[in-house]
VMD Tcl script that draws the C-alpha trace (Angstrom):
set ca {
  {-6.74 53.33 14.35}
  {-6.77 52.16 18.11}
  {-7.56 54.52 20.65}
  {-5.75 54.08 24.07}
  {-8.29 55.47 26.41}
  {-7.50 56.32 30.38}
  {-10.43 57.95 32.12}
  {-9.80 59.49 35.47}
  {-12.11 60.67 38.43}
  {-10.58 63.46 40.40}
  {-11.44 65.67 43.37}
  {-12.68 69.15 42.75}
  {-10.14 70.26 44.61}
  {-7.21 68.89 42.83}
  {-8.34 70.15 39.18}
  {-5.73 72.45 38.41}
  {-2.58 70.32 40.08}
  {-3.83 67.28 38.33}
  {-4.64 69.35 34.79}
  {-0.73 71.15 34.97}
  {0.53 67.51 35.92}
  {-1.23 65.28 32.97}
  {-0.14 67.77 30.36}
  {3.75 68.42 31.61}
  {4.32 65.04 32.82}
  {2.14 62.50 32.08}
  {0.97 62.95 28.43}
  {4.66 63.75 27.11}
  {6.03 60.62 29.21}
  {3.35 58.09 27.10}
  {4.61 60.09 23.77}
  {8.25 59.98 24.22}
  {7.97 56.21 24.16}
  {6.97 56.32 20.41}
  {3.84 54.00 20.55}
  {1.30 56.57 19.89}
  {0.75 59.34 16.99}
  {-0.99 61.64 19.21}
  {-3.39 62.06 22.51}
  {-5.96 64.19 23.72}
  {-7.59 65.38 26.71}
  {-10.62 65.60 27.52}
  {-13.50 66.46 30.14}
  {-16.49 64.23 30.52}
  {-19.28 67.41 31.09}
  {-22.33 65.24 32.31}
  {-20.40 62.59 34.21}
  {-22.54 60.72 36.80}
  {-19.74 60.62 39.38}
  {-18.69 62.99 42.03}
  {-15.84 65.33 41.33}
  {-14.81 65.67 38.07}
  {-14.29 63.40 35.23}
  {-11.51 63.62 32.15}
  {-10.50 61.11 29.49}
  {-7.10 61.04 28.05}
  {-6.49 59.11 25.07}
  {-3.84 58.00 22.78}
  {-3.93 56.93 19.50}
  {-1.75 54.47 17.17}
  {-2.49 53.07 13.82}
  {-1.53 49.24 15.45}
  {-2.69 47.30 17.79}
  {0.69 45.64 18.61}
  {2.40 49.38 19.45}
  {-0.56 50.04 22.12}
  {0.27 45.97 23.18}
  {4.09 46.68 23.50}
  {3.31 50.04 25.57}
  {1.24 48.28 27.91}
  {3.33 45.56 28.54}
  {6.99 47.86 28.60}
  {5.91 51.23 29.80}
  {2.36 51.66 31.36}
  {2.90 49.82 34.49}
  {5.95 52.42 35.18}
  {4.12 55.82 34.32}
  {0.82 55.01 35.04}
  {2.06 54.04 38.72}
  {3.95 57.64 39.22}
  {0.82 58.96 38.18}
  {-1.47 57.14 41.21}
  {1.78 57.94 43.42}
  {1.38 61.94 42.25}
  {-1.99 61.95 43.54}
  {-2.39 58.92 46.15}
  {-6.21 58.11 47.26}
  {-7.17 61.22 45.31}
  {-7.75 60.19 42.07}
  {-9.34 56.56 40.50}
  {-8.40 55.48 36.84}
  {-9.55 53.00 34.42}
  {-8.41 52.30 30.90}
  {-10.23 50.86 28.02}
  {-9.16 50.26 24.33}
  {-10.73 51.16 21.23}
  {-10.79 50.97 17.74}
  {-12.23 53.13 15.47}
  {-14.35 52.02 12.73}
  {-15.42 55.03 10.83}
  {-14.64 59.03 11.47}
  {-16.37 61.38 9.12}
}
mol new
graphics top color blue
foreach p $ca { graphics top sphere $p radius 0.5 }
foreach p [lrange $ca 0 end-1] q [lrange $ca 1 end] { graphics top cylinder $p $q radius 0.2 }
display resetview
């Protein structure tokens, strides 16, 4: 299992815009290309960063369908997301893959 992961720093101010915008827009815009299984959201409680903090991450069972989303989609939706909130937000991704889950 990989795990597509896309933290994001976002004013106070802008929680409940951004919140109403990741889960109408931006989450079922990375599912409907097919590459991931599933995703979830969630809020980083004892982040050391001002304003809040919230992970979103996707998973897939192959490496090469997080590879071909990168390459054919993320450039697209990730850039309408930092265009939905411009200089009010700061995102970084990271990729993971799971070794064990109990």
């Amino acid at each position: 299992m990989f795990i597509y992961n896309i933290t994001v720093l976002i004013e106070e101010t802008l929680e409940q815009e951004w919140l109403n915008y990741v889960q109408t827009e931006f989450i079922p815009a990375v599912l409907e290309t097919g590459f991931f299984q599933s995703c979830q959201l969630l809020q980083v409680t004892d982040s050391p960063n001002e304003g809040l903090t919230y992970c979103v991450q996707f998973r897939t069972n192959e490496i090469s369908s997080l590879q071909s989303y990168q390459s054919l989609y993320a450039p697209q939706i990730e850039s309408a997301h930092q265009l939905a909130f411009p200089n009010q937000l700061v995102t970084f991704n990271s990729t993971m893959k799971l070794i064990n889950e109990q």
